[in-house]
C-alpha positions in Angstrom: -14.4 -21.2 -77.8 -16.7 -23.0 -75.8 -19.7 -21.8 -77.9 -18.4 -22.8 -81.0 -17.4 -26.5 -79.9 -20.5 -26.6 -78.9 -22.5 -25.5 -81.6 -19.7 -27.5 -83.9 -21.2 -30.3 -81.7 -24.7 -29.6 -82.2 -24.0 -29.6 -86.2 -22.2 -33.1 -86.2 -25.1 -34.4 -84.2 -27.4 -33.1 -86.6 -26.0 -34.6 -89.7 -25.5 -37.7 -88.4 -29.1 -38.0 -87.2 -29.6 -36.8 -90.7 -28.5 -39.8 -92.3 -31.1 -42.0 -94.1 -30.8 -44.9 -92.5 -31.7 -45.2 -89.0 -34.1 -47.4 -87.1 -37.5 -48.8 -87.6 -39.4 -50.4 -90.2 -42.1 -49.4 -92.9 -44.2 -52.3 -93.2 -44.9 -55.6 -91.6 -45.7 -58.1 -94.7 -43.7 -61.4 -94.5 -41.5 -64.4 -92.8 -37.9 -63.7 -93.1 -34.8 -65.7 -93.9 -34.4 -65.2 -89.9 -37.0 -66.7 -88.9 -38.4 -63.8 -87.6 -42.2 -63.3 -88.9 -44.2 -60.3 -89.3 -46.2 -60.1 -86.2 -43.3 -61.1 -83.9 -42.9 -57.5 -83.7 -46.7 -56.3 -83.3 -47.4 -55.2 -80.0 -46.3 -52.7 -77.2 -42.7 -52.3 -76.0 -40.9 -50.5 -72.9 -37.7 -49.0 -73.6 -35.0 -49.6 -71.5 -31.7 -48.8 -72.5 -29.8 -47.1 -75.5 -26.7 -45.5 -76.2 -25.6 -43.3 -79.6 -22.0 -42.7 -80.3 -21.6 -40.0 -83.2 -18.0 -40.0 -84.6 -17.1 -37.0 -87.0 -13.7 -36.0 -88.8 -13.7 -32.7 -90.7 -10.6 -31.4 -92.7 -10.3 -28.9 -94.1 -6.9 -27.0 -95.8 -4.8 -29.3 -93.9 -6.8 -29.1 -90.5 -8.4 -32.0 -89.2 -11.6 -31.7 -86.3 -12.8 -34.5 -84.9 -15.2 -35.0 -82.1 -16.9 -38.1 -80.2 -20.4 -37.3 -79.3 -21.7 -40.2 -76.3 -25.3 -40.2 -75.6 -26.5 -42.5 -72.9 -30.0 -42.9 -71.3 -30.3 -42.9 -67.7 -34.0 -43.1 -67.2 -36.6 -44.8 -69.6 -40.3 -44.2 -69.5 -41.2 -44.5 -73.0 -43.4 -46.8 -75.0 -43.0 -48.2 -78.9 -46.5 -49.7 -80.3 -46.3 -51.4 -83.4 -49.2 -52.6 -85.4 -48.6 -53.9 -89.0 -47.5 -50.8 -91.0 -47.6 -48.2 -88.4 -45.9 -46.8 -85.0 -46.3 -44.5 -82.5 -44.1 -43.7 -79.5 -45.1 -41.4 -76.8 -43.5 -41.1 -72.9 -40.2 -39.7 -71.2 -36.9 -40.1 -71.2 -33.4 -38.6 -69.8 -30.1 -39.3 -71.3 -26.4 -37.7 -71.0 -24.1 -36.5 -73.5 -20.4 -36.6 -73.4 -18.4 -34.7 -76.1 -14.9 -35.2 -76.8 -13.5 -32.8 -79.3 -9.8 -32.9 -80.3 -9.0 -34.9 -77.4 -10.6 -32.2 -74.8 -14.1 -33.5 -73.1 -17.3 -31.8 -72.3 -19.9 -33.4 -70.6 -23.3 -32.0 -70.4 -26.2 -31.7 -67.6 -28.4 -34.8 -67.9 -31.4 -34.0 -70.2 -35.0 -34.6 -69.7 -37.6 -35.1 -72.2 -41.3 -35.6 -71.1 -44.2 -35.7 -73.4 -42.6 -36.9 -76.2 -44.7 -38.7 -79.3 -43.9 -39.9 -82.8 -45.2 -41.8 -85.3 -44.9 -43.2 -89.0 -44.6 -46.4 -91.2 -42.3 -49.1 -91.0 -41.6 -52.0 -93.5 -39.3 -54.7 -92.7 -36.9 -57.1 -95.0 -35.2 -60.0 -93.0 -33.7 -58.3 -90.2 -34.1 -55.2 -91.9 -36.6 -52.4 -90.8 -37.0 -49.3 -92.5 -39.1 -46.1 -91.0 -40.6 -43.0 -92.3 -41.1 -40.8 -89.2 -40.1 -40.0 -85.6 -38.7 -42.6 -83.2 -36.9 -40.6 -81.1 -36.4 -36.8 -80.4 -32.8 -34.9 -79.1 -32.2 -32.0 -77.3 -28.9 -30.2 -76.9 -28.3 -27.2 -75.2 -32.0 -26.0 -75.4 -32.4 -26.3 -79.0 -34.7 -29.2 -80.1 -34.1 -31.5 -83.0 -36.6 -32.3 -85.3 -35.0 -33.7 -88.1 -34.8 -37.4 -87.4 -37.9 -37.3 -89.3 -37.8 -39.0 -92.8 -36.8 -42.6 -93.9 -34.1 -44.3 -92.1 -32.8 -48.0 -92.1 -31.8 -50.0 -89.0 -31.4 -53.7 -88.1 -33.1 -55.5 -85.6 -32.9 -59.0 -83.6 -36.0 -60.1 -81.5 -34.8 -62.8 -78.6 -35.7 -66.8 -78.3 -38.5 -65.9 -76.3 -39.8 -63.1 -78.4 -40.0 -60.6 -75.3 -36.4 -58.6 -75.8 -36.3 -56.2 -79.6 -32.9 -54.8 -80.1 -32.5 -52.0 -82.8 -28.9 -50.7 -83.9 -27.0 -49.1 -86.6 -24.1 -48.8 -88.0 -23.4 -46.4 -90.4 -20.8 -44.2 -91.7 -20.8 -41.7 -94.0 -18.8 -39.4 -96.1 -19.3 -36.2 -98.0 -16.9 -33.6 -99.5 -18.1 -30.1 -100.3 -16.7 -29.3 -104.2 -16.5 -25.6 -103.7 -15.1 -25.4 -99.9 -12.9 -28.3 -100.3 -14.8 -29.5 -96.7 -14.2 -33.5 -96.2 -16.8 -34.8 -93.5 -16.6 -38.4 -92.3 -19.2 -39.2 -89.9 -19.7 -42.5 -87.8 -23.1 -43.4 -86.0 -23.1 -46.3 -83.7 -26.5 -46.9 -82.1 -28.7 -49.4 -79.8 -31.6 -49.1 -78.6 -33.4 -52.3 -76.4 -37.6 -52.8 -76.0 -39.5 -55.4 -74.0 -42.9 -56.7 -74.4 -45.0 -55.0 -72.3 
């Protein structure tokens, strides 16, 4: 039983990383209606601190699954650089992952991830930022996932004195398979924070 919850686990936290809109940008080209401008956002920034909760509901012939996935970091040692249309990201990390499924809880062994790089485009619209390409990368039970690549939309603030940049998202989504009957509702609440290096 263990095995499957898990790997039901794994599956939720796959589609919702799947979702198309996520955070960062694809291309740094004008003053918003925020008064935030273009190259407030150029330069390098420290991560220190985010947090993922992944809500999912699945019925299906009158059962209902759900499951709470909690990811929080507990060590940060990674780096965003942003130039006008590009990023790159490259250092370490460790985060924890709580899972509560049907009202029973799992928690997981911290997990570490060292040498870690992306990169892509980014384009913002007000407070708007939308990415093609890696930001982030998430391992659960030894099996890697590399499909937070693609084009994903998040919001972002930048503080008074232009040295904190918040990300978050929140996003839900629903899809219903025509042939199995399968109803999926899933809920992705994210935040990640940066300062100028």
């Amino acid at each position: 039983m263990k095995k499957i919850v898990s790997l039901f686990c794994l599956f939720t936290m796959l589609t919702a990383f799947t979702c198309e809109n996520e955070p960062l940008d694809d291309g740094i080209d004008s003053e918003t209606d925020t008064g935030v401008n273009n190259v407030d956002i150029i330069g390098t920034w420290d991560l220190t601190d985010f947090d993922v909760t992944l809500t999912s509901s699945t019925e299906f012939n009158g059962q209902n699954l759900t499951s709470e996935i909690a990811i929080q970091s507990t060590e940060e040692n990674y780096v965003l650089n942003l130039t006008p249309n590009n990023f790159t990201t490259n250092g370490s990390y460790a985060y924890d992952t709580n899972i509560i499924v049907n009202g029973e809880t799992f928690s997981s062994e911290p997990y570490m991830l060292e040498n870690v790089n992306g990169s892509g485009t980014y384009s913002i619209n007000g407070n708007e930022m939308t990415i093609d390409g890696e930001f982030f990368e998430f391992e659960y039970e030894g099996s890697e996932e590399d499909t937070l690549n693609g084009e994903q939309t998040v919001m972002f603030t930048i503080s008074a004195d232009g040295q904190t940049l918040t990300f978050s998202q929140d996003e839900t989504t629903s899809e219903t398979d025509t042939i199995s009957g399968i109803v999926t509702s899933n809920t992705t609440n994210s935040t990640s924070i940066w300062t100028r290096q």
